[in-house]
DSSP file (Angstrom, degrees, kcal/mol; ACC not computed):
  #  RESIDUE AA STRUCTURE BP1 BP2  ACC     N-H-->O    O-->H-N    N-H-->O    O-->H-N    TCO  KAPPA ALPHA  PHI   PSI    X-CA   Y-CA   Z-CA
    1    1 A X              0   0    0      0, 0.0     2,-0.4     0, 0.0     0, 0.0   0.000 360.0 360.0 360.0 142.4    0.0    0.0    0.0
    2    2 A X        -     0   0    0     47,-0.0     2,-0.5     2,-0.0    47,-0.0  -0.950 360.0-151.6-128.3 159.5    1.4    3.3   -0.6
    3    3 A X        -     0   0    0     -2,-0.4     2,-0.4     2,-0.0    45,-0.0  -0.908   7.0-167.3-125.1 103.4    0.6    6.4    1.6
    4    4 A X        -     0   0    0     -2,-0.5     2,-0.5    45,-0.1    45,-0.2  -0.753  19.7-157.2-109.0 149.7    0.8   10.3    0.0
    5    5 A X  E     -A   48   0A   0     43,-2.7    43,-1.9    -2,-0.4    41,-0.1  -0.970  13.7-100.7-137.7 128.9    0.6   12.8    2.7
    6    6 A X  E     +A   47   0A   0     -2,-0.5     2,-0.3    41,-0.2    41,-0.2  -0.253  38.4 169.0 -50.4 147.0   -0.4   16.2    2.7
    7    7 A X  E     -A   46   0A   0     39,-0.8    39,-3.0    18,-0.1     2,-0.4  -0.942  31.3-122.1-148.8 166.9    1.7   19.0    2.7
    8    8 A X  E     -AB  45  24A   0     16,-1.7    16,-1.2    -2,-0.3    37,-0.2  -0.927  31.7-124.4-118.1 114.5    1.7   23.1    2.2
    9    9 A X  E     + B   0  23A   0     35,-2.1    34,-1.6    -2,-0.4    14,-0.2  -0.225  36.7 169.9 -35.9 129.0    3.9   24.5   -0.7
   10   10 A X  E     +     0   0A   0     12,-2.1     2,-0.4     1,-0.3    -1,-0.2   0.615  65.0   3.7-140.9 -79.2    6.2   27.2    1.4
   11   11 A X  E     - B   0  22A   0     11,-1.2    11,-1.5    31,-0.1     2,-0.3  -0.926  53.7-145.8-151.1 146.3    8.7   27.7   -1.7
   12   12 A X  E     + B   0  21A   0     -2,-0.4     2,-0.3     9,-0.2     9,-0.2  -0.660  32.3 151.2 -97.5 147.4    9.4   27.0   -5.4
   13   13 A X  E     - B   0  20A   0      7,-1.3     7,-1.5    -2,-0.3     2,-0.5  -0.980  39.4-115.7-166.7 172.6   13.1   26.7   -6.7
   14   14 A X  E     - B   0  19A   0     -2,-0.3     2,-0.7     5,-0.1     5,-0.2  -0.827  20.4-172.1-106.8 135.1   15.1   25.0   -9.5
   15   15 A X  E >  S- B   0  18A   0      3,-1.5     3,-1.2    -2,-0.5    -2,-0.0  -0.849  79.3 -27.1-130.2 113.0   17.7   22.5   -8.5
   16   16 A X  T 3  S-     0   0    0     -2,-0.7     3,-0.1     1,-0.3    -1,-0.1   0.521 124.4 -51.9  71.2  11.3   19.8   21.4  -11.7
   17   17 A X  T 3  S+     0   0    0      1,-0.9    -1,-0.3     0, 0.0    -3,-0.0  -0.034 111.3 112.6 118.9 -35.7   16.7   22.2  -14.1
   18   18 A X  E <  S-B   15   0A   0     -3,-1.2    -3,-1.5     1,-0.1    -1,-0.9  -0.267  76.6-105.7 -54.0 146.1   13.7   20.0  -12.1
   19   19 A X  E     -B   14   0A   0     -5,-0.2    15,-0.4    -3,-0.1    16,-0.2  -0.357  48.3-177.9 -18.0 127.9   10.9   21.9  -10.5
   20   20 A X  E     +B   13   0A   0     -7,-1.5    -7,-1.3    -2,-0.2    13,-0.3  -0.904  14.5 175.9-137.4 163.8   11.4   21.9   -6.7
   21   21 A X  E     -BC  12  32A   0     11,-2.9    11,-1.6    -2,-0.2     2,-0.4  -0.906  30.9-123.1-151.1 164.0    9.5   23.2   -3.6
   22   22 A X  E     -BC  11  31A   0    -11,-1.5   -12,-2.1    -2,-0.2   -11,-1.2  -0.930  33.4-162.5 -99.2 131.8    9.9   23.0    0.4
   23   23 A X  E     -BC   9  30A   0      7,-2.3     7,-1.5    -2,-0.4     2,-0.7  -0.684  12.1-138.4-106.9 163.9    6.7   21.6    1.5
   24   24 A X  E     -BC   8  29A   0    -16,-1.2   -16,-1.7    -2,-0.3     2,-0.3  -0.925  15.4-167.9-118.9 139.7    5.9   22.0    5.2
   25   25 A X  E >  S- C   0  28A   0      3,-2.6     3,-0.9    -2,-0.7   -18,-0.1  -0.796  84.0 -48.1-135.6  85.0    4.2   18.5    7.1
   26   26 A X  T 3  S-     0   0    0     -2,-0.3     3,-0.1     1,-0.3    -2,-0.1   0.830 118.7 -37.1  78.0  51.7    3.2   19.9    9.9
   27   27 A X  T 3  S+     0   0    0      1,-0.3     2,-0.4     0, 0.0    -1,-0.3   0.471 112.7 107.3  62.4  19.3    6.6   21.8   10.7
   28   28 A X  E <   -C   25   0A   0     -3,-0.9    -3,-2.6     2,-0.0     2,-0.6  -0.815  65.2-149.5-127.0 120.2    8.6   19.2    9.5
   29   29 A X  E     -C   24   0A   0     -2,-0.4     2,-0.4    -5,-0.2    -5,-0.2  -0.881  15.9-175.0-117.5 129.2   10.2   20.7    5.7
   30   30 A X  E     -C   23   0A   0     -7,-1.5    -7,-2.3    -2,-0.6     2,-0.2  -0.994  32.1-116.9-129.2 140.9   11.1   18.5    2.7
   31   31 A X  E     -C   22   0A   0     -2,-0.4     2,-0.3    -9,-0.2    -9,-0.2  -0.588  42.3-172.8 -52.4 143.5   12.6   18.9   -0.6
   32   32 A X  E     -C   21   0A   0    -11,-1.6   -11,-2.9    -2,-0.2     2,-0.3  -0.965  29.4-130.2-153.8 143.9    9.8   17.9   -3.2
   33   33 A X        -     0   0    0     18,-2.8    20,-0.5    -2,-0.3   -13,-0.2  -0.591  26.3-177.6 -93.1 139.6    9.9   17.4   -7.0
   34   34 A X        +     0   0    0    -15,-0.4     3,-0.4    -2,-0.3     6,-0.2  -0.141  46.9 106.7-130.4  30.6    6.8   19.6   -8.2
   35   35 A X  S >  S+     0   0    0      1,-0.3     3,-0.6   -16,-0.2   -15,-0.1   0.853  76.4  63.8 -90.3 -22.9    6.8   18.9  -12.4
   36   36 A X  T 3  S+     0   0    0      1,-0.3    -1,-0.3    17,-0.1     2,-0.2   0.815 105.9  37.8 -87.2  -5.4    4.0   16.9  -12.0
   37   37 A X  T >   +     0   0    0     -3,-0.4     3,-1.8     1,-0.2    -1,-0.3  -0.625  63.2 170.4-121.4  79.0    1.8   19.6  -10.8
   38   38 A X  T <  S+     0   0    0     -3,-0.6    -1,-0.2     1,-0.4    -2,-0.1   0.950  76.7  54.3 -46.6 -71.5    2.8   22.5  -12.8
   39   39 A X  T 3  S+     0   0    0     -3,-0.1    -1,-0.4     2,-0.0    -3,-0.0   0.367  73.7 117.7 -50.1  -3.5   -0.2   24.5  -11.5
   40   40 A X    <   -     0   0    0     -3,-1.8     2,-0.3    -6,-0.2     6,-0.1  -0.400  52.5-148.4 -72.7 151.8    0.4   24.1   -7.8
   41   41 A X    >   -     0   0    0      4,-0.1     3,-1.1     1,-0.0   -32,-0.2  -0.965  31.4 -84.8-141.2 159.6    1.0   27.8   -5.9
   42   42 A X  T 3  S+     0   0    0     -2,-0.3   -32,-0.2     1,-0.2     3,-0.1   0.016 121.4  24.3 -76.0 159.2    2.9   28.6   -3.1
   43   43 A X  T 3  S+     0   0    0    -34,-1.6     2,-0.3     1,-0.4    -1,-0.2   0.389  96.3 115.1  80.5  13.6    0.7   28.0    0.1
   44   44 A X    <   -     0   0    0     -3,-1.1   -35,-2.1   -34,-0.0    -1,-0.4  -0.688  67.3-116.6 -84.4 143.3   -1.6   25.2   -1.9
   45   45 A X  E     -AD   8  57A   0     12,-0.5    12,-1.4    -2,-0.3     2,-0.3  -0.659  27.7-169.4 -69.3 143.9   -1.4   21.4   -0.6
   46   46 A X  E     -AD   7  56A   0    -39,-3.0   -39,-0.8    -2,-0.2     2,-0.6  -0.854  26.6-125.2-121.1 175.6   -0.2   18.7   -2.5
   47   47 A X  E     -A    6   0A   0      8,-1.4     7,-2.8    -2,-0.3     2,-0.3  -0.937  35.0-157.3-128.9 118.5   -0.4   15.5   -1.8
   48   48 A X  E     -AD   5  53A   0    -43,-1.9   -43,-2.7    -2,-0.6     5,-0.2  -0.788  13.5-177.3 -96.9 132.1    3.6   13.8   -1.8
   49   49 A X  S    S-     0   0    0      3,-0.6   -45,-0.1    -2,-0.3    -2,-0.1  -0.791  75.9 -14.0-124.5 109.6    4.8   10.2   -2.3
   50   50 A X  S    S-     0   0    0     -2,-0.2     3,-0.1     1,-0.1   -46,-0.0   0.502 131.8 -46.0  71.6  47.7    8.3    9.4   -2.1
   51   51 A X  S    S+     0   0    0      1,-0.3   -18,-2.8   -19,-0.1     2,-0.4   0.755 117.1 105.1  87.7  12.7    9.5   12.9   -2.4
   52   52 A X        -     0   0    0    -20,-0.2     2,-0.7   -18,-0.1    -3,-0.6  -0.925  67.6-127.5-131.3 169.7    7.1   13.9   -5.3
   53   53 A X  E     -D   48   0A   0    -20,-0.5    -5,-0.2    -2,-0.4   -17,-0.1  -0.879  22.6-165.0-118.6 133.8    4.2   15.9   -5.2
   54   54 A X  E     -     0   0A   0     -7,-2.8     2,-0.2    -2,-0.7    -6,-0.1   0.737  50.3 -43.5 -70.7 -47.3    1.4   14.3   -6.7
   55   55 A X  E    S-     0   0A   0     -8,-0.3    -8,-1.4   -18,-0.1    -1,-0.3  -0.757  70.4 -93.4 179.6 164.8   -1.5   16.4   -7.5
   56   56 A X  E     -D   46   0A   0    -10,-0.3   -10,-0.2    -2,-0.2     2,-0.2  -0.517  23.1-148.0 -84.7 161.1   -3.3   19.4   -4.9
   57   57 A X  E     -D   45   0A   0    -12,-1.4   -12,-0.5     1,-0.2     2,-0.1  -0.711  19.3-112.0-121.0 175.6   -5.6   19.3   -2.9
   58   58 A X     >  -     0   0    0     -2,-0.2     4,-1.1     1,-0.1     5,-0.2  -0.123  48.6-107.1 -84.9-159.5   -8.5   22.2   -1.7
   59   59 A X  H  > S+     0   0    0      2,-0.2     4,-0.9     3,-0.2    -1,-0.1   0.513 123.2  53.7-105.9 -26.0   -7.6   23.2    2.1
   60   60 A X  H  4 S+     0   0    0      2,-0.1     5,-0.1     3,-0.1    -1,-0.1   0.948 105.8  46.4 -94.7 -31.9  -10.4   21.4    3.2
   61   61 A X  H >> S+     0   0    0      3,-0.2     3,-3.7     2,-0.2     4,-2.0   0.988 120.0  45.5 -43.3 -67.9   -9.5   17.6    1.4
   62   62 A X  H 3X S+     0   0    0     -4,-1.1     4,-0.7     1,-0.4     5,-0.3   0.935 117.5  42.1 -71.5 -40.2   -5.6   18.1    2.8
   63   63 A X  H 3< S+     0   0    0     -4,-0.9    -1,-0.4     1,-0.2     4,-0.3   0.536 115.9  48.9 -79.4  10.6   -6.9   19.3    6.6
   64   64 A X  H X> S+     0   0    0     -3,-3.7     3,-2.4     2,-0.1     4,-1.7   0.878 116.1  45.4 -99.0 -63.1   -9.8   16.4    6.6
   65   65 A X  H >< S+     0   0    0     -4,-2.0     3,-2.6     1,-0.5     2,-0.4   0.630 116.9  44.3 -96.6-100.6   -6.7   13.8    5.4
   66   66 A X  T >X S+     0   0    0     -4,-0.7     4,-0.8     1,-0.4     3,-0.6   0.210 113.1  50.7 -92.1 -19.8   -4.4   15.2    8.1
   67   67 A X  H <> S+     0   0    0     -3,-2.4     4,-0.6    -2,-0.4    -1,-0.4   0.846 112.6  47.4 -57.8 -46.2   -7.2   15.2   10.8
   68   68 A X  H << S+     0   0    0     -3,-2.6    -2,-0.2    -4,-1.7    -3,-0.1   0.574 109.6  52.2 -81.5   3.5   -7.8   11.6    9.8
   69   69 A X  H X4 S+     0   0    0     -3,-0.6     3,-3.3     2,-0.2     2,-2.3   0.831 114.0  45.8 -91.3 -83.4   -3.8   10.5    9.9
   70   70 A X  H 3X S+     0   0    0     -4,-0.8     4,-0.9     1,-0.3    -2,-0.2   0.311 107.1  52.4 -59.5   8.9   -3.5   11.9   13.3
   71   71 A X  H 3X S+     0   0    0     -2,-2.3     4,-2.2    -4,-0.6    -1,-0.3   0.635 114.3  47.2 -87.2 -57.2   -6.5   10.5   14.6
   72   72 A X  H X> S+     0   0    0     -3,-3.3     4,-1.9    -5,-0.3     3,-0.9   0.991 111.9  50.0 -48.5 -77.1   -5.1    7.3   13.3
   73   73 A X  H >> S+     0   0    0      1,-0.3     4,-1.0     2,-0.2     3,-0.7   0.781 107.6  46.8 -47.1 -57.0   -2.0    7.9   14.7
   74   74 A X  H 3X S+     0   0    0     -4,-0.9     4,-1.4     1,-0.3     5,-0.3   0.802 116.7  52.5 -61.0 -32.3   -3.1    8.9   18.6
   75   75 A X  H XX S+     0   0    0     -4,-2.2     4,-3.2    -3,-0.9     3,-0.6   0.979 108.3  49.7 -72.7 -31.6   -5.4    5.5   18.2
   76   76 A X  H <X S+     0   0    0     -4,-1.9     4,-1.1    -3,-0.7    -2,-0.3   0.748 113.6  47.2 -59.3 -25.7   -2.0    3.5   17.0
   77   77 A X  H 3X S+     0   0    0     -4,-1.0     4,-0.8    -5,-0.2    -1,-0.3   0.553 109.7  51.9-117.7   2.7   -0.3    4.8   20.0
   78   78 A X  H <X S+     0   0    0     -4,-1.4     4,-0.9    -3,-0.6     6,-0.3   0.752 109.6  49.1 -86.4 -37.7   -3.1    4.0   22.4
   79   79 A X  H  <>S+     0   0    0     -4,-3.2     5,-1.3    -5,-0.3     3,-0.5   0.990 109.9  48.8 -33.8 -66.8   -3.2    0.8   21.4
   80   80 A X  H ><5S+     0   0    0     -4,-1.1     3,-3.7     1,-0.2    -2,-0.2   0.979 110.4  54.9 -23.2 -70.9    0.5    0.4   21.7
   81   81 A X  H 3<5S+     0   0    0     -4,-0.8    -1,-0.2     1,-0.3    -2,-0.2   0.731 110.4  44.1 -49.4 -39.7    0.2    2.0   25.3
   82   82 A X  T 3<5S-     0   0    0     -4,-0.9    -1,-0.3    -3,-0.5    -2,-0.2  -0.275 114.3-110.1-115.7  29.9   -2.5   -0.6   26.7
   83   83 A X  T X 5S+     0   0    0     -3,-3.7     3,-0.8     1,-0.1    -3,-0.2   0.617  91.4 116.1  71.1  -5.1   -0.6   -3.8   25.2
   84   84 A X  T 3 < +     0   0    0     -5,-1.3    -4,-0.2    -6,-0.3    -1,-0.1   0.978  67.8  73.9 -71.9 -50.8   -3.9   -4.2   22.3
   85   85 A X  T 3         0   0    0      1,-0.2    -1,-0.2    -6,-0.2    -5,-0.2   0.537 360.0 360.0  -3.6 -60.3   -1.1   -3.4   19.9
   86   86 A X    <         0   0    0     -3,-0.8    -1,-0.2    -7,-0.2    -2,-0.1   0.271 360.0 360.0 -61.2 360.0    1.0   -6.4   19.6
C-alpha cells in the first residue's frame, strides 16, 4: 500500500533544471519534486509520495486527510500504550 501525505507549498526553486519546492508536514520541511503539478501555488497542498508531489488538494481535502492520519495515529499509539497493539 502506498501512503501520500499532505503537505503546504512554502517555496518554489530549481535544482539542476527539475521543478522543486519546500513543503511544510506539519513543521517538519522537505525537498519535493513539483513537475508533476505545474499548476500548484505557493501555500496550496499537494499530496507527496516518495518525495514527489502528486497532485493538490483544496484546504479542506488536505486538513480532513491530516485530521484523519492523526487520529489514526493517537489510536495506533493507544493501542501500543494498553498492550492491544501487539
Amino acid at each position: 500500500m502506498c501512503l501520500g501525505i499532505p503537505g503546504k507549498l512554502t517555496e518554489f526553486f530549481d535544482l539542476q533544471g527539475t521543478a522543486m519546492a519546500k513543503v511544510d508536514f506539519g513543521g517538519v520541511f522537505q525537498d519535493v519534486c513539483v513537475s508533476a503539478v505545474p499548476e500548484a501555488k505557493l501555500g496550496q497542498y499537494v499530496i507527496v509520495h516518495a518525495g514527489f508531489a502528486l497532485n493538490t488538494l483544496s484546504d479542506t481535502e488536505a486538513e480532513e486527510t491530516i485530521k484523519l492520519l492523526n487520529e489514526l495515529e493517537a489510536f495506533n499509539r493507544d493501542r501500543e500504550a494498553d498492550g492491544s497493539g501487539q
